[in-house]
C-alpha positions in Angstrom: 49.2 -26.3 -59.5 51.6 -24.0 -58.2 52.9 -21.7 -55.8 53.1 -17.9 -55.8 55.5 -14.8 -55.2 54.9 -11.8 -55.9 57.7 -8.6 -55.6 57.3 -4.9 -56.1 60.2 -3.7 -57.7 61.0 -0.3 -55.4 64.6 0.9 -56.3 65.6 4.1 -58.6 67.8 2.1 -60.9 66.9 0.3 -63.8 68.6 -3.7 -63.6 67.7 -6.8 -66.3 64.5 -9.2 -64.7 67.4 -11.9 -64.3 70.6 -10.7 -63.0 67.7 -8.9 -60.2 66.4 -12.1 -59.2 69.8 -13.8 -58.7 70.1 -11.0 -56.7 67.3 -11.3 -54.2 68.8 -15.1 -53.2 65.1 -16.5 -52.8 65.5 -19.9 -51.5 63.2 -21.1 -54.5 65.2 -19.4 -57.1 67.7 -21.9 -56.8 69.9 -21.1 -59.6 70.3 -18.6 -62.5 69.3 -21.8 -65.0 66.1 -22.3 -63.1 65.6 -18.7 -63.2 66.0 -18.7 -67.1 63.8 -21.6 -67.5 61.1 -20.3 -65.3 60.9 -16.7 -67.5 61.0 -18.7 -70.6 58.0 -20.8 -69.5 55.9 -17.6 -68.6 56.4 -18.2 -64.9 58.0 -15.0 -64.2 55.2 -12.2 -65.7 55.6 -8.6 -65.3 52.6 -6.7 -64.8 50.8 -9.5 -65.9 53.0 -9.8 -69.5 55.5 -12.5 -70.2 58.8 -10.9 -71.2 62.6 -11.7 -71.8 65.3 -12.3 -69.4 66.7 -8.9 -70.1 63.5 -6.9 -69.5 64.6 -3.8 -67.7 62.9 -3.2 -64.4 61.4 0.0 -63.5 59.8 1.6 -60.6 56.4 -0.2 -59.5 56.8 -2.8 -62.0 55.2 -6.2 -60.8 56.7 -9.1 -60.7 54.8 -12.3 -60.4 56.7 -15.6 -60.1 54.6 -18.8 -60.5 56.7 -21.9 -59.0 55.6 -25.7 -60.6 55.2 -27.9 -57.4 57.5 -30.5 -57.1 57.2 -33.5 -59.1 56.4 -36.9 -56.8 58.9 -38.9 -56.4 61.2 -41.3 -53.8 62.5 -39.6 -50.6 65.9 -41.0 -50.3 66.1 -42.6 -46.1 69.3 -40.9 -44.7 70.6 -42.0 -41.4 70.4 -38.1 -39.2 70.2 -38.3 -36.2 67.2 -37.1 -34.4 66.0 -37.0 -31.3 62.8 -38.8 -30.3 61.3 -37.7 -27.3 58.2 -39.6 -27.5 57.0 -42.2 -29.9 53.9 -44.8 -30.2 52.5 -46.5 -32.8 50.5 -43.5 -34.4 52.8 -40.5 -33.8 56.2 -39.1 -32.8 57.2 -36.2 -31.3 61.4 -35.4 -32.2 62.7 -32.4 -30.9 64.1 -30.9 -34.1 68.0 -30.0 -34.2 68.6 -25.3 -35.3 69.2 -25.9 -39.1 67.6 -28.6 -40.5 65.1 -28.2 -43.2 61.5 -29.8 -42.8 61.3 -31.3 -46.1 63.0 -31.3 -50.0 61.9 -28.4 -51.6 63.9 -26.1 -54.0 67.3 -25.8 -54.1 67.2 -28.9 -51.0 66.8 -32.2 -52.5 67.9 -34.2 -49.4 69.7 -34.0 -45.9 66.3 -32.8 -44.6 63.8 -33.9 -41.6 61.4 -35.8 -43.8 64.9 -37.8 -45.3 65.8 -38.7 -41.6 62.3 -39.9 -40.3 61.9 -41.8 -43.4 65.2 -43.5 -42.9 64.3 -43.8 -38.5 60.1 -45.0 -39.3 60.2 -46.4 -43.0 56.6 -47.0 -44.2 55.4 -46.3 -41.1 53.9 -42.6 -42.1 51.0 -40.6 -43.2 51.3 -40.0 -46.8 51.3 -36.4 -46.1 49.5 -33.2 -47.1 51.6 -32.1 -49.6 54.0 -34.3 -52.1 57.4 -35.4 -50.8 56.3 -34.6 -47.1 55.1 -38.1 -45.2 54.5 -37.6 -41.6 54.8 -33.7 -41.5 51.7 -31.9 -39.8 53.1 -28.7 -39.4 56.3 -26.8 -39.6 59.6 -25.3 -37.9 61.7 -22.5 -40.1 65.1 -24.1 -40.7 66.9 -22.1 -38.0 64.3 -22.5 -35.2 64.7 -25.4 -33.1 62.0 -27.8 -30.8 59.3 -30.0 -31.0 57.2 -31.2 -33.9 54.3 -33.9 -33.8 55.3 -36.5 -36.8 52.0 -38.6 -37.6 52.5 -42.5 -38.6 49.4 -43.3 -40.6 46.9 -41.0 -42.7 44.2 -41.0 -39.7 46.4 -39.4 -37.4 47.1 -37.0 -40.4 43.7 -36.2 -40.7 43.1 -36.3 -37.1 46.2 -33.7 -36.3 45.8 -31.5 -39.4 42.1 -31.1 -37.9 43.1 -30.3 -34.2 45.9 -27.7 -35.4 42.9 -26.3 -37.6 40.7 -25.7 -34.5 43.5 -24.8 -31.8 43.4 -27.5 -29.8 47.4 -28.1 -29.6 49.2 -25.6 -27.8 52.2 -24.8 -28.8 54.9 -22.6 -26.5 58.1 -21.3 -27.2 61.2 -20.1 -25.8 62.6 -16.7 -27.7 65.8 -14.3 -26.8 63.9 -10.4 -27.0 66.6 -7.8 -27.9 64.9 -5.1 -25.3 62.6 -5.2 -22.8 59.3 -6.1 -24.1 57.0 -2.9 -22.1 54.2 -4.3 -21.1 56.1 -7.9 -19.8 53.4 -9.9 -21.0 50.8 -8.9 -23.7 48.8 -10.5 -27.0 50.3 -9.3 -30.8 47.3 -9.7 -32.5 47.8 -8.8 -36.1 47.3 -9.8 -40.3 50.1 -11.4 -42.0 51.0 -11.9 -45.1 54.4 -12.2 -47.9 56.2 -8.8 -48.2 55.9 -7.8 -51.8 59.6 -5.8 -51.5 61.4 -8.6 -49.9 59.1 -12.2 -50.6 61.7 -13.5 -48.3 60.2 -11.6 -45.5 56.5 -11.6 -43.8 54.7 -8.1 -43.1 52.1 -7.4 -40.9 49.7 -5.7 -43.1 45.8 -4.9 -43.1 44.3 -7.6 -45.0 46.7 -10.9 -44.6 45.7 -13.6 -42.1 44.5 -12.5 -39.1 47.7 -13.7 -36.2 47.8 -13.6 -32.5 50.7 -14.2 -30.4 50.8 -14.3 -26.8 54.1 -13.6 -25.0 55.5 -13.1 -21.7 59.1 -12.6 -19.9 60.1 -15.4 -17.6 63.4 -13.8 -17.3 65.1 -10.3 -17.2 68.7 -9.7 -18.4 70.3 -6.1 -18.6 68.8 -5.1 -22.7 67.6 -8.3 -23.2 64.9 -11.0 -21.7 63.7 -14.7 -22.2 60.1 -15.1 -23.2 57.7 -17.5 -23.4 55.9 -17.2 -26.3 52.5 -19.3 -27.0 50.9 -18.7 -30.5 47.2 -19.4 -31.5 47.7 -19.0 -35.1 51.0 -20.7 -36.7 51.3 -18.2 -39.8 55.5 -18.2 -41.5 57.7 -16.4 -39.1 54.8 -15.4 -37.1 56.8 -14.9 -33.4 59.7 -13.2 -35.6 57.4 -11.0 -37.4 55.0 -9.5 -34.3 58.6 -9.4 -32.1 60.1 -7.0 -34.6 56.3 -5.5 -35.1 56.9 -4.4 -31.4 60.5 -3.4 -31.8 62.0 -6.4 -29.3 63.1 -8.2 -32.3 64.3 -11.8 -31.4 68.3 -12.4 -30.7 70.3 -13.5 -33.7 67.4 -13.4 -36.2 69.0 -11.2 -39.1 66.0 -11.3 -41.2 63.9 -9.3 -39.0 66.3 -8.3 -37.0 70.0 -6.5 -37.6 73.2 -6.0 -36.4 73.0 -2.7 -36.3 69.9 -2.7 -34.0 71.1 -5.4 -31.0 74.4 -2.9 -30.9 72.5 0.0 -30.3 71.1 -1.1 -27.2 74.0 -2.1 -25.6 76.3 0.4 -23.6 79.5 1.5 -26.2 81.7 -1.5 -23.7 79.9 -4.2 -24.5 79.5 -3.5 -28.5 82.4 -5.4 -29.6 81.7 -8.6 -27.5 77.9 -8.6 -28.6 78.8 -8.5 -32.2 81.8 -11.2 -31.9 78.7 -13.3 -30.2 76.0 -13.0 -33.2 79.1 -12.9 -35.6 80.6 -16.2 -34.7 77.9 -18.3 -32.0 74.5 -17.6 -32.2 74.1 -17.9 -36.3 70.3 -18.3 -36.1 67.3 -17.0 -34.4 67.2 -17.3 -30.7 63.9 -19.5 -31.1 62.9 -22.9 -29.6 59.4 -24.9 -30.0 60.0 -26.0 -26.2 56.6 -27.7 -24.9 53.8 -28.6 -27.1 50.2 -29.7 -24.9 47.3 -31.8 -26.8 45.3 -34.6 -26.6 46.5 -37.6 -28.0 44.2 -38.4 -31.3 43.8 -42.1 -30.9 44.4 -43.1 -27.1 43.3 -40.0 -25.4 45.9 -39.2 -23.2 47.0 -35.8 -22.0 50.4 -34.9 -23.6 52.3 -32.7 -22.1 55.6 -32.6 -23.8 59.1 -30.1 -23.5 62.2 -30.2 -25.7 65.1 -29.5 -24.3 67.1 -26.8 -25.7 70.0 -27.4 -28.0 73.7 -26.4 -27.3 73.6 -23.2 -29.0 70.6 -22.2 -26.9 72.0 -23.0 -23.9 75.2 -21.6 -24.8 73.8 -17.8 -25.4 71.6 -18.5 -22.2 74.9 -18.9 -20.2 77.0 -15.8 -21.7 73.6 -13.9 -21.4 74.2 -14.7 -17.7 78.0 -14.1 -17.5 77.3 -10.4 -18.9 73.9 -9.1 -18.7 72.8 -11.2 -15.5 70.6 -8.8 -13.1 71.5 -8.7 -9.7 73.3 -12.1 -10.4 70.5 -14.0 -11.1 71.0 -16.8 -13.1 68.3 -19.0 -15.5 67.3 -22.1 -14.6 65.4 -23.6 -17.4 64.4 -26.8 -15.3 62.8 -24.3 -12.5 61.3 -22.5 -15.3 59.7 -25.8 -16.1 58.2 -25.6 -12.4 57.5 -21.8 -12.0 55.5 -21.4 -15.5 53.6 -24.8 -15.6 50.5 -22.1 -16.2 50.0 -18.9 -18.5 
């Protein structure tokens, strides 16, 4: 078994296979080495033909990169901290720290979430979906912050797997729009899938998996505004993806977002203090998993769950205040908590 990436080369110049790849700093193509193994196993084809490390790369030439899944093997317990914000004896739901990585993968052996719930609930997890991931049921990028649902024991697997299948857990978010989203609250519905000139990246195209996002603002700033974001599909970067689809690209996200693009909103004044910001404090998507709402697969009960929002978050939510307030107006996430109990 394996995984697949695919990458249309689209530049004028001719560059060796290898030295390209290094270049496009893929997360799985952790190393040159690995790189070099991968092209002399036949993993990396081109246009369907196995060729050398020094292949030169032309226009339209396709590259197709076949990853081996990891090998099973013993997740080391680390003692992170996490925060639990509720826990029983078949799930837990910890409020994910801006940074950490879900599980080992490529290039991340260790010093992930899965490490630290390991070392927190021991044998006390579901063996997983996939290998080297006990007690994940679903996922947060590394930079996005919030709430995830951790399942103890392979039934509550099952159980959650099949509830996030049908849509029965709602999931909101908080996210920092550059702009003013016009209409203030509307549905993205689009397809999804991997960009082939940037595999880094998703791309709404016309035949990936059919999205829909659901967003509205809960607070105006001057160029800017907090949403609340609710998503019925959880495709890879989805809310970063349909944001930038609709040109309010979320805060601090330089993937689908630049620097270039939050400066050009701002009035000439406030350019140099906006860049020091993104430069130096807000290093990550403006993006928090902040309530989830589901029925509790063994007991029953009606979960209704928030994660409070991380230092960073609150930090951009005060100088947000300090220079783009409107009329003075300054956010209160607790009465947000109040005011927006609905959609």
């Amino acid at each position: 078994m394996h995984s697949r990436i695919s990458i249309k080369y689209d530049r004028p110049d001719t560059i060796r296979l290898d030295k390209y790849l290094v270049e496009l700093k893929i997360q799985e193509l952790y190393s040159r080495s690995f790189i070099e193994k991968l092209i002399a196993d036949d993993r990396i084809l081109v246009n369907n033909i196995p060729v050398k490390k020094s292949y030169p790369l032309n226009a339209e030439d396709l590259i197709e990169i076949k990853l081996p899944l990891p090998e099973p093997k013993d997740i080391v317990p680390q003692d992170i901290p996490l925060q639990i914000v509720y826990e029983d004896d078949d799930i837990a739901i910890i409020n994910k720290a801006p940074g950490m990585i879900v599980h080992p993968g490529f290039g991340n052996p260790d010093h992930t979430l899965v490490n630290a719930i390991v070392y927190h609930f021991g044998s006390n997890l579901s063996s997983g979906k996939e290998v080297n991931r006990p007690g994940i049921v679903h996922r947060l990028d590394r930079g996005t912050s919030g709430l995830m649902i951790i399942a103890k024991n392979d039934l509550v697997q099952s159980l959650l797997s099949d509830m996030f299948a049908k849509r029965q857990i709602k999931k909101t978010y908080l996210a920092i729009a550059c702009g003013i989203p016009d209409p203030p609250a509307d549905s993205i519905e689009t397809c999804i899938s991997r960009s082939i000139a940037n595999p880094r990246k998703m791309t709404v195209t016309d035949n990936g998996k059919w999205s829909l996002t659901h967003y509205k603002i809960i607070h105006y700033y001057h160029y800017f505004a907090l949403l609340k974001v609710n998503i019925e599909t959880g495709r890879m970067h989805q809310i970063r993806v349909h944001m930038a689809h609709k040109n309010y690209p979320v805060f601090g996200d330089l993937l689908y977002n630049s620097r270039r693009y939050v400066l050009s909103i701002v009035p000439e004044n406030m350019k140099r203090k906006v860049n020091e910001f993104i430069s130096t404090q807000m290093l990550r998507q403006a993006l928090h998993a902040w309530r989830l709402q589901f029925t509790h697969p063994i007991s029953g009960k009606e979960m209704d769950v928030y994660g409070d929002l991380p230092d960073d978050y609150l930090h951009t939510i005060a100088w947000l205040d300090q220079h783009f307030s409107v009329d003075n107006q300054t956010t209160d996430i607790n009465m947000l908590r109040i005011e927006n109990t609905g959609w």
